[in-house]
C-alpha positions as CSV (number, residue, x, y, z in Angstrom):
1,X,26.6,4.3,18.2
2,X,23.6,2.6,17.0
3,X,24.7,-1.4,16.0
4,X,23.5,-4.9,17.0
5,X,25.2,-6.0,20.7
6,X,27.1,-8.8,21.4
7,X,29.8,-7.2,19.0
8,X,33.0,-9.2,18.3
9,X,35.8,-7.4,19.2
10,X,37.9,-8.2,16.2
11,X,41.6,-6.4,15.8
12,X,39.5,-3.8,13.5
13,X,37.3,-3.0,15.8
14,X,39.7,-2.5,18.5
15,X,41.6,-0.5,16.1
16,X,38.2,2.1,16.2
17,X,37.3,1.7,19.7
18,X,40.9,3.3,20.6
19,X,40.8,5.8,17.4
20,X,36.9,7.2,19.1
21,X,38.7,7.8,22.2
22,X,41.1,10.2,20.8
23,X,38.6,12.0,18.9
24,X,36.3,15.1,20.6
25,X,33.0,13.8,21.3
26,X,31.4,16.6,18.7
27,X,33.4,14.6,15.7
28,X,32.0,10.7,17.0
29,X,28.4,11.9,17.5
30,X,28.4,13.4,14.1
31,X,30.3,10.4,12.4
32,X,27.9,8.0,14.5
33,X,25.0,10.1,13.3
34,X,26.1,9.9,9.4
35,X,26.9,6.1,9.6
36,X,23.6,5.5,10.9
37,X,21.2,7.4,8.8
38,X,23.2,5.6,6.1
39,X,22.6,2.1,7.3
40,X,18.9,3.2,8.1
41,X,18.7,5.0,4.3
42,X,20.3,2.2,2.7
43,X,18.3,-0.7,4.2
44,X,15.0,0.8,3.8
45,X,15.9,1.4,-0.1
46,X,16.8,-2.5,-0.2
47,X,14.1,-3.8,1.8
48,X,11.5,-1.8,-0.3
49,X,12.9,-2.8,-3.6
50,X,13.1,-6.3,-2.4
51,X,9.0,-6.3,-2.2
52,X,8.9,-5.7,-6.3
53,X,6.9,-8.6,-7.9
54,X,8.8,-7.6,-11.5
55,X,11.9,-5.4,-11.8
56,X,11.1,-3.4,-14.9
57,X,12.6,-0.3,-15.3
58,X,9.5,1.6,-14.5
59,X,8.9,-0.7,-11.6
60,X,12.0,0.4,-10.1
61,X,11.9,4.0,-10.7
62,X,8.1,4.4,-9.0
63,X,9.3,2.0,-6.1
64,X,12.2,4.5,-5.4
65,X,10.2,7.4,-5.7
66,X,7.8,6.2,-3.8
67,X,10.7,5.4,-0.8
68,X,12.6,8.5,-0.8
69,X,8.7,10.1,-0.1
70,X,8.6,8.2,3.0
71,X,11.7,8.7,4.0
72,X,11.0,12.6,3.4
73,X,7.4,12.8,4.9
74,X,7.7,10.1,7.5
75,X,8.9,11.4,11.0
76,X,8.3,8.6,12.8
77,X,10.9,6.7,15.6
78,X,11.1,3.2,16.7
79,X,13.3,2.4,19.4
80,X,14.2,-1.6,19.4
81,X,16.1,-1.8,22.8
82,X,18.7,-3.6,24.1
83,X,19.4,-4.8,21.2
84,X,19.2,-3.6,17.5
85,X,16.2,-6.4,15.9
86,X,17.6,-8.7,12.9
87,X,17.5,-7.8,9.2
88,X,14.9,-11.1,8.4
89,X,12.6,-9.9,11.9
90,X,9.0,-9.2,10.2
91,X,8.6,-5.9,13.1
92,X,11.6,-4.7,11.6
93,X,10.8,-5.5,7.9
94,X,7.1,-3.3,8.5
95,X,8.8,-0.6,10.0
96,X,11.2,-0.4,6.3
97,X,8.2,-0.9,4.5
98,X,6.7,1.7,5.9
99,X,9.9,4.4,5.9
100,X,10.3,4.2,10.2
101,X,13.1,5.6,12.1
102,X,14.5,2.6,13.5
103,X,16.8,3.0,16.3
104,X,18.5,1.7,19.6
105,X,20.1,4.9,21.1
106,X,17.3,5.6,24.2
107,X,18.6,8.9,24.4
108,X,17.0,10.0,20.7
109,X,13.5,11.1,20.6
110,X,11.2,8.3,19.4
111,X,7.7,7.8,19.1
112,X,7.1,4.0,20.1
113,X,9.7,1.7,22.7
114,X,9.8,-2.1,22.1
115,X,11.9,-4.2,24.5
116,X,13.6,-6.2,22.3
117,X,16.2,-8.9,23.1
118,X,17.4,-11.6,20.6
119,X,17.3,-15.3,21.9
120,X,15.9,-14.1,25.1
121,X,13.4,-16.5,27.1
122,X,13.9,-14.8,30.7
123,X,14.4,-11.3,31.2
124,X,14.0,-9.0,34.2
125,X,13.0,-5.2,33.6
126,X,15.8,-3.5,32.0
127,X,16.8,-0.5,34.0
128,X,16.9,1.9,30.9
129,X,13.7,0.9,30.1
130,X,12.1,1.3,33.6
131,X,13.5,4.8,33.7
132,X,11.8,5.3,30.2
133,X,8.4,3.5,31.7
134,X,8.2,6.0,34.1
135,X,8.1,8.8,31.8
136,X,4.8,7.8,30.4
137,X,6.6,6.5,27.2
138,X,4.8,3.6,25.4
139,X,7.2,0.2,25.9
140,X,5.8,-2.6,23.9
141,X,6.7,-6.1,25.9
142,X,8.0,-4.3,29.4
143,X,6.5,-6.7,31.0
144,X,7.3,-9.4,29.3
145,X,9.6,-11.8,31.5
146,X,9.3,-15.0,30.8
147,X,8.4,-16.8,27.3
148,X,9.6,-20.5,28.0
149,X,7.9,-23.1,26.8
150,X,7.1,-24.4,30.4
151,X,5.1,-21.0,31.1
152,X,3.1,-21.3,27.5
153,X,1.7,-24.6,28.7
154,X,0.9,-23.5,32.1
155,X,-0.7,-20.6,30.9
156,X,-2.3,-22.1,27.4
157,X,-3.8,-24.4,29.8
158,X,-5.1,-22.1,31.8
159,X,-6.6,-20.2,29.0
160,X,-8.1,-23.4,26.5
161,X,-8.7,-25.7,29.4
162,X,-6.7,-28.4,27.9
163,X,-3.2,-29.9,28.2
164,X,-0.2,-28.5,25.5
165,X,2.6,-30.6,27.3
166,X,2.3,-34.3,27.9
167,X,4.4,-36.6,31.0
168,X,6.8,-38.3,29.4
169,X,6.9,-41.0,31.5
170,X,3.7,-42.1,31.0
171,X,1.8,-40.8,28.3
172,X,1.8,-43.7,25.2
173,X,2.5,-42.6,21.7
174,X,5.1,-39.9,19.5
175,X,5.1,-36.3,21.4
176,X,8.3,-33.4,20.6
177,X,10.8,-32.9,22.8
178,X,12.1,-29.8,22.7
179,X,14.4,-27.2,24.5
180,X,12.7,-25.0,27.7
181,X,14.8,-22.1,26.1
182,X,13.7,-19.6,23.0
183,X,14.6,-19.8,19.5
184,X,16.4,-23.0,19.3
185,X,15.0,-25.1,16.5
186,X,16.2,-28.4,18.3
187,X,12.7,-30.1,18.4
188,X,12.6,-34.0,18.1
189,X,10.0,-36.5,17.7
190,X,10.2,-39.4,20.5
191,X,8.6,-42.0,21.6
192,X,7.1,-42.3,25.0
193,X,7.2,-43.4,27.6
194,X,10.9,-42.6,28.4
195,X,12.8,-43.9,31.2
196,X,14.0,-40.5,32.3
197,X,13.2,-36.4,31.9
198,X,15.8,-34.7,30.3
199,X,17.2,-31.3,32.2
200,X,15.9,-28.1,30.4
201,X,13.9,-30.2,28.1
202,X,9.8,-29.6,27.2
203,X,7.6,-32.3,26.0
204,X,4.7,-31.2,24.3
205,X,1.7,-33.2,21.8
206,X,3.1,-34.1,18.6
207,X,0.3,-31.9,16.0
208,X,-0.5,-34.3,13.0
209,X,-0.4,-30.7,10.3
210,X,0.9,-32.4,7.3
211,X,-1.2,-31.1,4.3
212,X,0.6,-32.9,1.9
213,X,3.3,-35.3,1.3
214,X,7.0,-34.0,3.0
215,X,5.3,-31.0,3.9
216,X,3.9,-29.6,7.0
217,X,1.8,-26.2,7.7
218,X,2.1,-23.6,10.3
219,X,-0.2,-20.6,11.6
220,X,2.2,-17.8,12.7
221,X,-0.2,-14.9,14.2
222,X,0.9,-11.2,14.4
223,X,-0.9,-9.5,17.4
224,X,-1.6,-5.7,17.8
225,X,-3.0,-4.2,20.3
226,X,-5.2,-7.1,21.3
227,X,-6.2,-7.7,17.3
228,X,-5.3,-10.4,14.7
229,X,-5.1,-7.9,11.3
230,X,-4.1,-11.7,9.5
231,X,-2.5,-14.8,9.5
232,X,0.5,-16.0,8.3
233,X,0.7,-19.7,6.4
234,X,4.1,-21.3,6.5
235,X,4.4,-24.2,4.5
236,X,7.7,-26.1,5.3
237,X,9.6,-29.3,4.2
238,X,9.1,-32.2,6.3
239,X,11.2,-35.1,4.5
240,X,12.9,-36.2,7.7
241,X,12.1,-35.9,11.4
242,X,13.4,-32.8,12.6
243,X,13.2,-31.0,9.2
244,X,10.1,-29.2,10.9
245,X,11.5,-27.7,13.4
246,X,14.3,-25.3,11.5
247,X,12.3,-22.8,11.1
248,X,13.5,-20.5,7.9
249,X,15.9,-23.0,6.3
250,X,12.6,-25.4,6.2
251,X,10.1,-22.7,4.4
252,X,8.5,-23.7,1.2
253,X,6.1,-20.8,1.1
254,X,4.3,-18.0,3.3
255,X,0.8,-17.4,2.3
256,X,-1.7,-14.7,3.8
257,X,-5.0,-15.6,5.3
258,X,-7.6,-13.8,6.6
259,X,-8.3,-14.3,10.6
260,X,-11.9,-15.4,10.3
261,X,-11.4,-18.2,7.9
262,X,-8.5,-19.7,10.2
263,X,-9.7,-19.6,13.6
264,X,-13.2,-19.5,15.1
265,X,-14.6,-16.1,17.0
266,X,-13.9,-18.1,20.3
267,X,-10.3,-19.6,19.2
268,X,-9.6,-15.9,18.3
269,X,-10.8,-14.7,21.8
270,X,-8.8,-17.5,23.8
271,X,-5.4,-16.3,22.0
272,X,-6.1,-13.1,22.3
273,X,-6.7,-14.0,26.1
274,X,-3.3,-15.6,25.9
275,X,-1.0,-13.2,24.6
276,X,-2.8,-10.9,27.4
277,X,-1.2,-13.2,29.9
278,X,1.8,-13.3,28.8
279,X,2.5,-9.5,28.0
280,X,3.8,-10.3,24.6
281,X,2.7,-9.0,21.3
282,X,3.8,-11.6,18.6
283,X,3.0,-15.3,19.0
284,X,3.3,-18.1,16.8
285,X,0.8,-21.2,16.2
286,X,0.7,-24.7,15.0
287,X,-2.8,-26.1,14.3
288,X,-4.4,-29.2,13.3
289,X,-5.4,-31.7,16.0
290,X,-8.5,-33.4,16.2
291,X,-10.3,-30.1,15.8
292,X,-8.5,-28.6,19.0
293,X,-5.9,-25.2,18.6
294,X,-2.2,-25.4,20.4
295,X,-0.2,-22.6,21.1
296,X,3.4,-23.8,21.0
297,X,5.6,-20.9,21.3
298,X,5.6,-16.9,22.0
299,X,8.1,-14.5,20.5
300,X,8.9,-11.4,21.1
């Protein structure tokens, strides 16, 4: 059965676990088979109707036209695996657009593997996934193993030539502190120096990207296959001092930009470098400090 993991085994759910065990396997692969082209179906409708602009009559009828002939014509797979990627991920969202398979059953045909693990910041190779590797399958992020904070700033330096992080204990001035770990949206802005480091903590340049007032902007850069097709402009409220660093609940707007009028030819080659290093395929930026790009974070 395809679903997200980490399920919650609630008294309803129990109730089905112990009904699928009395059933013959022919009559739960064909109900797990209807329930999930039914969620797929479903959420692709939705999502596709959700990018109308206006929803006149018209408008709507050539939107669902237009689905149900990708969903007819398109025969393409994605397998998301371990886990089943979230409703808001963008991957996920282009892969509705576009009328994709999406699923994270290994044992169905599919055309593309991502490894794919939510609020993941160290991962060895997945055994399922090595066995697929070895069948000359394509596995986006395989070797992706590490995305701490820690590692970007070893490895942006490495890359830029200049320091991400700062020492706490003896730089002067404001920096973030934020968590080692992925996805937590617990970033602070401190003053240093501090008498003492904090255990699974990151301290990193506090970027001065505040375009106007109570508002802040972001770079968030999609990467495929070693190319930047765009640029994504957040611009998020900034009315107190952590308000920054929740991530959706502080969005104002997303703009698109193209790559060239954001980053130079060389900035574009040194994240490109980057990403390289760190086996991952979707990154996201902050920029704005005294002319100089930082690399804060890498998602996958």
């Amino acid at each position: 059965m395809e679903r997200q993991s980490n399920q919650i085994l609630t008294p309803l759910v129990k109730s089905k676990q112990a009904l699928r065990q009395h059933l013959p396997n022919a009559v739960v692969n064909l109900y797990d088979r209807w329930k999930y082209n039914y969620f797929n179906i479903t959420r692709t409708y939705k999502y596709n109707l959700s990018t109308l602009v206006e929803h006149k009559p018209k408008d709507i009828t050539e939107n669902l036209l237009t689905t149900t002939k990708k969903l007819l014509t398109q025969k393409k797979r994605i397998l998301f695996y371990p886990d089943f990627p979230y409703k808001k991920v963008p991957l996920y969202q282009i892969c509705l657009l576009l009328g994709y398979d999406v699923t994270n059953n290994p044992q169905r045909r599919f055309d593309l593997a991502i490894k794919w693990q939510r609020y993941t910041t160290f991962s060895n190779n997945d055994r399922v996934l090595s066995e697929l590797s070895t069948q000359k399958n394509k596995i986006i992020n395989f070797n992706c193993q590490d995305i701490s904070k820690e590692y970007v700033n070893k490895v942006f330096k490495q890359v830029f030539g200049y320091n991400l992080g700062v020492d706490p204990l003896s730089y002067t001035g404001k920096c973030v502190a934020k968590s080692n770990l992925n996805a937590q949206h617990d970033g602070r802005i401190i003053d240093c120096p501090i008498a003492k480091i904090e255990s699974g903590v990151v301290y990193q340049k506090l970027i001065d990207n505040e375009v106007k007032e109570h508002a802040v902007l972001d770079y968030r850069v999609p990467i495929f296959k070693q190319e930047i097709p765009l640029v994504y402009k957040y611009l998020k409220r900034n009315q107190t001092k952590e308000q920054r660093f929740y991530g959706y609940r502080s969005l104002i707007s997303v703009e698109l930009a193209e790559t060239e009028e954001v980053f130079s030819q060389n900035e574009i080659n040194k994240i490109i470098s980057l990403v390289k290093t760190l086996s991952n395929i979707l990154t996201r930026f902050n920029q704005n400090y005294r002319s100089l790009l930082f690399i804060f974070s890498a998602t996958v």
